[in-house]
N, C-alpha and C positions, 0 to 999 in steps of 0.2 A: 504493500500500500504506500509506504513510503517514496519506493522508487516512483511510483506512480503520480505520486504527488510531485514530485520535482519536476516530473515531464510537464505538469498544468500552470507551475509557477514558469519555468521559462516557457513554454508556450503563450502563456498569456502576456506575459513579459513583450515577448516579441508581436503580439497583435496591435498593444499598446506603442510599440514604439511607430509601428505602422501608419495609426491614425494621426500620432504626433508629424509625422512627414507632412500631412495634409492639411494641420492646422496649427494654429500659435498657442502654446504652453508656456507658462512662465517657468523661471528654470525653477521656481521654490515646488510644484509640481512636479516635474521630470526628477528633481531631488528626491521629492517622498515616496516617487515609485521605484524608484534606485536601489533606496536604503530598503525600502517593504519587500522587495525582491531578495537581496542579500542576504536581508537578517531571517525570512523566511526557509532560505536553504541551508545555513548555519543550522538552525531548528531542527530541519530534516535532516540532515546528517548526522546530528546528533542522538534523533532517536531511530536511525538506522544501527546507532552502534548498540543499544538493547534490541535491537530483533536481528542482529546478524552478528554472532560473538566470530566468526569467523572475518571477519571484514572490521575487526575495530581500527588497528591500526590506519585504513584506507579513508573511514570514514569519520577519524577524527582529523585526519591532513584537509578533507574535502570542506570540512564543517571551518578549520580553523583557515583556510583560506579566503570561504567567504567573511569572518570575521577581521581579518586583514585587508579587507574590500570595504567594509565597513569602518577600520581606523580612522580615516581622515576624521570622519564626519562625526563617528562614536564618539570620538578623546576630549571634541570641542563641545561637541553640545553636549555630553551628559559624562564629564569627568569622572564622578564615582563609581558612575554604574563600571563606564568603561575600566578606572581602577580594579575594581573587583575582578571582572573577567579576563586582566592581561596582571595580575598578583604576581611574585614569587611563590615558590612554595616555603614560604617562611613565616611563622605567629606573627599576627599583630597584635602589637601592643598600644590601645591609646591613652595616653592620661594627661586626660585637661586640669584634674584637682583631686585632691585627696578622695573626694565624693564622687569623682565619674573617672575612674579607669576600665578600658575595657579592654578584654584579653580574645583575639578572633579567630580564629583557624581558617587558614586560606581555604581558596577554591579558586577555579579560574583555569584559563586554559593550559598555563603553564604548570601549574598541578596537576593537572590533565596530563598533561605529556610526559610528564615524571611519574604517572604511574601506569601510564601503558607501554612505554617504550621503555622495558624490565624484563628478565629472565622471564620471571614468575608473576604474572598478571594476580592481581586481587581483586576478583570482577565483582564483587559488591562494592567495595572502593570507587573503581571506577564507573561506577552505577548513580550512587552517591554523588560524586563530581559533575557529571553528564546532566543529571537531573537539577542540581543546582543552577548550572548552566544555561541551561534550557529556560528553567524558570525566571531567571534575569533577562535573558534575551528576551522573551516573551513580554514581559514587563515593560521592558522598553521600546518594544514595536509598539504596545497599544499608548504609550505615552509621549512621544517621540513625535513633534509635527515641525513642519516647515514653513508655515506661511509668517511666520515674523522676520524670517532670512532676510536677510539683504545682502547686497554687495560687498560690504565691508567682512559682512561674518563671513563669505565666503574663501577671501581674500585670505584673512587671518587662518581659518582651518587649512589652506591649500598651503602656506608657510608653514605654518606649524608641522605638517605631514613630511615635509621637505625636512625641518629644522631634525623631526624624531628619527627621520632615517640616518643622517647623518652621526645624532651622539648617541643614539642607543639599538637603535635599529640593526645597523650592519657588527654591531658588536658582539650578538648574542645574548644582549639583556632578556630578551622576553621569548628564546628558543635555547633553554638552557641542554636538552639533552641532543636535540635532531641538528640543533646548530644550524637551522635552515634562514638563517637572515636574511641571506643573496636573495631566496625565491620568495622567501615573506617582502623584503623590500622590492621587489619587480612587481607582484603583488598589487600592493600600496600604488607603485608610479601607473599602473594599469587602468590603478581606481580613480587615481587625480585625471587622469585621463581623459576618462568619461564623465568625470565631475563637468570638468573643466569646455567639455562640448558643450555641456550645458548650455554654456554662456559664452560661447560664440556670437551671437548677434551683442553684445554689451561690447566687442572690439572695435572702436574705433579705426583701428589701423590693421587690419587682416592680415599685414606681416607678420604681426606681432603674434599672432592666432597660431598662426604659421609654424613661426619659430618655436612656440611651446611645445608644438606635436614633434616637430624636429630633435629637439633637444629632451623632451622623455622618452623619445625610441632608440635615441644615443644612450641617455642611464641606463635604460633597462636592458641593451645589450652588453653594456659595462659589468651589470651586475652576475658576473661568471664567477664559476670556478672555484675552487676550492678554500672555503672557511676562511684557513689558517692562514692559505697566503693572498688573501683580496688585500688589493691595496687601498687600502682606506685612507691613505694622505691624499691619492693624487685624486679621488674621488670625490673629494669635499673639495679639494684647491682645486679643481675643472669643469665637477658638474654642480656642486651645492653651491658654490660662491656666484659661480654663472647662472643660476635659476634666483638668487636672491636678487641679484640683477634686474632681473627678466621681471621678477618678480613686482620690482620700483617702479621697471618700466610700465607694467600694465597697471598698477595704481595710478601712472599719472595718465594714463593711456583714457582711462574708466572715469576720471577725475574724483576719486572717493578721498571721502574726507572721513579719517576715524576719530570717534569720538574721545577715545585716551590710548596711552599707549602699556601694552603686556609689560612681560618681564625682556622680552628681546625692541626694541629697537623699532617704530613703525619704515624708519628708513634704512635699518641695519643692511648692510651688501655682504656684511662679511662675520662668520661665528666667534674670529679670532680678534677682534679688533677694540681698542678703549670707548670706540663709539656703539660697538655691539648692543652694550645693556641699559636698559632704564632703572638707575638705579633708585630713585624713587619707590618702583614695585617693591624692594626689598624691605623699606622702613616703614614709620606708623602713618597712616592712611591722613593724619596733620601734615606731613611734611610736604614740607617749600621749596619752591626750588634753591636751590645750591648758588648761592654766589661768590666770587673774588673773596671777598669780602669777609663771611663766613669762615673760607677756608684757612683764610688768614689769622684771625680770631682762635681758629680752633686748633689751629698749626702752634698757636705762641702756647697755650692750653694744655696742650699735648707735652710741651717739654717746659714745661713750666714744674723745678720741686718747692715752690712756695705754695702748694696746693695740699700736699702731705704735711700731717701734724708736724715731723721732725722735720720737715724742709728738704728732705736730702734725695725723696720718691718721686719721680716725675712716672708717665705712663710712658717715655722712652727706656727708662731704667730695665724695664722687661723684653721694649721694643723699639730693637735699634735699629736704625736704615742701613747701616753698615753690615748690619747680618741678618737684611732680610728681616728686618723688623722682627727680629731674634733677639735673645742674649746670648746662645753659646753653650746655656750652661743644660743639663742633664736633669735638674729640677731646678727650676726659679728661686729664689731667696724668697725664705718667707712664707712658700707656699709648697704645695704636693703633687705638684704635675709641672710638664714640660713645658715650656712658654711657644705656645703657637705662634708664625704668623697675622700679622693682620693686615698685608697682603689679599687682596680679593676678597677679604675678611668680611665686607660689604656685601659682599654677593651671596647670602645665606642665609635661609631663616631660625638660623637658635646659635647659641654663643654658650660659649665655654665648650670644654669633650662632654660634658654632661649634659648640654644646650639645657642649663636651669635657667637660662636668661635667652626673652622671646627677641631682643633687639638691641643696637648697639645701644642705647642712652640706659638700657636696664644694665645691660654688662657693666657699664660705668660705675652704679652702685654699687655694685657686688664691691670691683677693686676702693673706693671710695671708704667704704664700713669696713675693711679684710682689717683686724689689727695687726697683719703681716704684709700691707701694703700701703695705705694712705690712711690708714689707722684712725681716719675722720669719718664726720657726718656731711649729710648734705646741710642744714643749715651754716657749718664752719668750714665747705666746701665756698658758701656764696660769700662769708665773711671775707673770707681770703683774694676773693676777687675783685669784693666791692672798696677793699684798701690800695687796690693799684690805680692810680689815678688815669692811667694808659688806658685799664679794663674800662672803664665808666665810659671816657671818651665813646673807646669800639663798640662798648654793647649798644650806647644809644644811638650808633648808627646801623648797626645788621640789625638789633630788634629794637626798634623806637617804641616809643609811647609806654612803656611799660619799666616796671624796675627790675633790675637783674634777679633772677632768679636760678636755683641749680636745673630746670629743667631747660633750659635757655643754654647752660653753662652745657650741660651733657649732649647736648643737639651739637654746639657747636665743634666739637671733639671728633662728634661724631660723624658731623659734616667730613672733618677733615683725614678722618680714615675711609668715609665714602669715596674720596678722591686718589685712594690706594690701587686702583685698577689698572696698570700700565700697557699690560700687553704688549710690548716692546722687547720681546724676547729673539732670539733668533730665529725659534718656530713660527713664531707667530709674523715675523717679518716675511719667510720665507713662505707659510702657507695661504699669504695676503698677496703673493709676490711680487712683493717690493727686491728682492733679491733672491739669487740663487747658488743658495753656500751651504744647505745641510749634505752630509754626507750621506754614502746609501745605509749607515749603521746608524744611523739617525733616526730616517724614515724607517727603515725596516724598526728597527725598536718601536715606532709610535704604531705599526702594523699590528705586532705583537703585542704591543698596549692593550688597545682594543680588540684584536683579534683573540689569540693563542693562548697569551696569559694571564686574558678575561680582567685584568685589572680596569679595563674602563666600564666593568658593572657596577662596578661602587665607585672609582674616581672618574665622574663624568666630564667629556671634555664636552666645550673647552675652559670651563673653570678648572676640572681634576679635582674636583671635591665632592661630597656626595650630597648636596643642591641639585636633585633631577629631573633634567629637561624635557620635554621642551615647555612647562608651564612655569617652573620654576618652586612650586607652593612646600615642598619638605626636602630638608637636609638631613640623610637619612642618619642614623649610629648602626654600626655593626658590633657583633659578638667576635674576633676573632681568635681568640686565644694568647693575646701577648703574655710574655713567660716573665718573671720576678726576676731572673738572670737571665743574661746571656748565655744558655745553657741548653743543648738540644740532646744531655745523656737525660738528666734525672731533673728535667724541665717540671718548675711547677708555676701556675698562672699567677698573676697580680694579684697583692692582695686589695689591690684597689677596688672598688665594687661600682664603678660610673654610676652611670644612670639609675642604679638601685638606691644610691644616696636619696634620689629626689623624695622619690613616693613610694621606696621600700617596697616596688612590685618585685616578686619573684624572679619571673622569668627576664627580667630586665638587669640582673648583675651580669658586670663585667663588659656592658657596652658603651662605644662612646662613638661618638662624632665622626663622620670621616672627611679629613682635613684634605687640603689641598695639596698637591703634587706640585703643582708649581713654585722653581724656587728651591724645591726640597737640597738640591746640592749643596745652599747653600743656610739650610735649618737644622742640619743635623743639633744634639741627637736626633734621636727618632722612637715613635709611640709614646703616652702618653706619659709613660715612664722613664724617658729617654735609652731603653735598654739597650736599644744598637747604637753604633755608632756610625756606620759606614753604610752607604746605599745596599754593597753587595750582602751585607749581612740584613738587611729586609727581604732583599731579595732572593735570599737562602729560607726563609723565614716564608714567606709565602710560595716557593717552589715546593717546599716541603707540604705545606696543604694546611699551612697556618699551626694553632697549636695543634689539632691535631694531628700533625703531621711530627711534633715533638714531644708525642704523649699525653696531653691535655685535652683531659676528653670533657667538652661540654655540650650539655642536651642540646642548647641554642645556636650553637655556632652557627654564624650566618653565613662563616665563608666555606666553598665546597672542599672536605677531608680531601679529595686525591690530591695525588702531586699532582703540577703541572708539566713533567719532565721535560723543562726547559734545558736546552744545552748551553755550555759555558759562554759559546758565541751570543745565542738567544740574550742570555740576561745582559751580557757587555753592551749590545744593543740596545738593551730597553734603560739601560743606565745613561746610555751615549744622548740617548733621548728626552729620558730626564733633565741632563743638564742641560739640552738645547733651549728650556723651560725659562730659565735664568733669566728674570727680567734686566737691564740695563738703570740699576739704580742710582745709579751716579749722573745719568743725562738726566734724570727726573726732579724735579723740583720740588723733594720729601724733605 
């Protein structure tokens, strides 16, 4: 019956596009028969896999294709649901307050795939997953309409599909076992495709029409070949920077005017770039725009130790431009963790490895009350500012009409670690191609980045932190197993307990934040314990398959146990790579 039903949806499919030849549909129409099409056979395929245990494997590839036909349009309009059905297979955990944490057990297709592509199937399991499935899908075809589309949303969802293929998509984020991203991303450019005919008559300029179909029949004959070795540098420097392009062009082509702008950039051309982000999205829904002015304020602010009880603590003291807005040191003075960058530091929503602080002006506090760091309050925080006669002058010109206050004083700080974004690296030079000087151990290591040694499932580029794109809305923490020594005989884990500090949830010991890779050559230590010291010892540390790959066996581990059996070459590579990361801070005005 099933089979038979697929034959009625694309047959009807095709009678519908028939009469569309002969009359004028708007595309928010052609849209909703698209998606009712799609999501209909995803369904069917789905409960083809309870009526034919001989055919699961076949009939979950069929079902999760038309689901990848559905991405563009699923991810924007209905983020949660979409969330749910594109999961890890890893617990969530949410805790808003002591009084509302919630503990979830995945589901989703990537569950799905981890438990059918196994030795030993567990068909109730996979019963359970399917029927989950089903019933989200089902939920969002009856709720799911088009007629409030416009132009602009369509615009945004067709970038954004573009944006996910590039940092997560060809990585193996959401195809952790089959590792099929080449044909999930062909997929995708298949569906923007036929999106994108839609609104053929809205081209001004029918070259431009043109060039679209030209240039996704180019991707998607790109998108070959084998996992490990797909080269993901030149695919983003040739086709994604060139569609972002294309992209500008048909917004001014269409003349749409967006109402605000994402966490990317309404005019971004390029992933890599200081003009990339709107950094705004990342702070409290008050803030203002960033001026001169500001920064300056918040620059004197920042290395100011007349701010610390004893005078001697500025917030450089921890984080110095010389090292990568580092200190050097293996644990900070004062305090029980390694001193992060703050570096891109902006571009993330939680702070601290235990993200107990929602935003940079909260993190402020924290250091502000630490008795192991500025040992003050915010009211002798504002005393200390309102005695410089310099301060008075500035504040009452960045914020007039008003008295200085510490939430003024912490914007301003904060302002000026918002302006920490350089992107002036050599990678980023040369994947913008302004020049042409990485080496082939360069690029191959950023292959292997994202490719082979999966490290761009949690360091997403082009931040390299775990902020995941392309909406931007959580910066994940992982379990990984970091060890109390540098020790991989009789290895035992941290006694630090991250994120279980906060809200003393269980399953939440021993996770934290995942920082950013950029720069890291020059942040050592490394973890949050500083225990390595040297790139090649992380990356011994994760070949081996994280802690438990040094005997640390934790229920949660979010990183996967196998090694990665990278070769000595492989990892010199992904090092060589790393350091191509290295922003140029000396030409920057920090």
């Amino acid at each position: 019956m099933t089979g038979l039903f697929i034959f009625f949806v694309l047959f009807s499919c095709e009678e519908e596009v028939k009469k569309e030849e002969t009359t004028t549909i708007s595309f928010n129409t052609k849209m909703q028969k698209q998606f009712d099409k799609d999501i209909s056979l995803a369904i069917a395929h789905l409960d083809s896999i309870k009526q034919d245990p001989n055919k699961i494997e076949k009939n979950f590839k069929e079902s999760r294709k038309y689901f990848k036909k559905l991405e563009p349009v699923l991810s924007t309009l209905d983020i949660e649901n979409y969330g749910f059905l594109n999961q890890p297979n890893i617990l969530k955990v949410e805790e808003e307050d002591f009084t509302d944490i919630k503990i979830k057990s995945p589901s989703g297709y990537q569950v799905l795939e981890e438990e059918i592509f196994v030795d030993k199937k567990d068909t109730t399991t996979i019963i359970k997953h399917v029927n989950l499935i089903a019933s989200r899908l089902k939920l969002i075809q009856k709720n799911t309409g088009f007629d409030h589309i416009k132009q602009y949303h369509f615009l945004w969802l067709f970038r954004k599909a573009i944006d996910r293929i590039a940092l997560t998509g060809i990585t193996g984020f959401d195809s952790p076992v089959l590792e099929n991203s080449l044909e999930d991303s062909k997929i995708v450019y298949q569906s923007l495709h036929t999106y994108l005919s839609m609104f053929k008559d809205e081209f001004k300029d029918p070259n431009l029409f043109k060039m679209w179909k030209e240039e996704i029949q180019v991707t998607i004959d790109s998108l070959q070949g084998d996992f490990n070795e797909f080269d993901r540098y030149h695919f983003i420097k040739n086709r994604t920077h060139k569609q972002l392009t294309l992209w500008n062009q048909t917004v001014s082509d269409w003349k749409v005017q967006f109402p605000f702008e994402l966490a990317i950039k309404n005019d971004a051309t390029s992933l890599f770039s200081s003009d990339t982000f709107n950094v705004t999205y990342f702070a409290d829904r008050n803030q203002k725009e960033i001026t001169q002015d500001m920064v300056s304020l918040g620059t004197k602010l920042f290395y100011d130790t007349n701010l610390s009880a004893d005078k001697k603590v500025s917030c450089a003291t921890c984080h110095q431009p010389e090292k990568a807005f580092t200190d050097g040191l293996k644990i900070s003075k004062g305090v029980t963790r390694n001193s992060p960058t703050l570096l891109y530091a902006a571009l993330q929503q939680g702070f601290f490895y235990d993200k107990r602080a929602g935003g940079l002006e909260g993190q402020i506090i924290s250091v502000v009350e630490n008795v192991n760091e500025f040992h003050s309050d915010l009211k002798t925080l504002e005393k200390a500012v309102i005695s410089n006669k310099e301060y008075v002058e500035q504040f009452a010109k960045v914020y007039p009409n008003r008295e200085i206050n510490n939430n003024d004083i912490r914007n301003a700080i904060a302002n000026y670690i918002r302006t920490l974004i350089p992107f002036n690296s050599k990678f980023d030079r040369n994947i913008n191609g302004l020049e042409n000087t990485l080496s082939a151990s360069e690029i191959n290591g950023y292959n292997l980045f994202n490719g082979k040694a999966k490290c761009a499932t949690c360091h997403f580029a082009p931040l390299f932190n775990g902020t995941v794109p392309p909406d931007y809305k959580e910066s994940e923490m992982e379990l990984i197993g970091v060890p109390k020594h540098n020790d991989t005989i009789n290895a035992t884990i941290s006694e630090d307990l991250g994120r279980y500090e906060i809200y003393k949830t269980p399953e939440r010991k021993h996770f934290f934040k995942t920082s950013t890779v950029r720069n890291a050559a020059l942040t050592g230590p490394y973890m949050h314990n500083g225990v390595y010291t040297t790139l090649e010892e992380v990356m011994d540390f994760y070949n081996r398959g994280g802690g438990a790959g040094i005997g640390i066996e934790q229920e949660y581990q979010t990183l996967p146990p196998d090694p990665l059996n990278l070769t000595n070459q492989e990892i010199d590579d992904i090092i060589a790579f790393i350091k191509s990361l290295n922003d140029n801070i000396s030409e920057s005005e920090y």
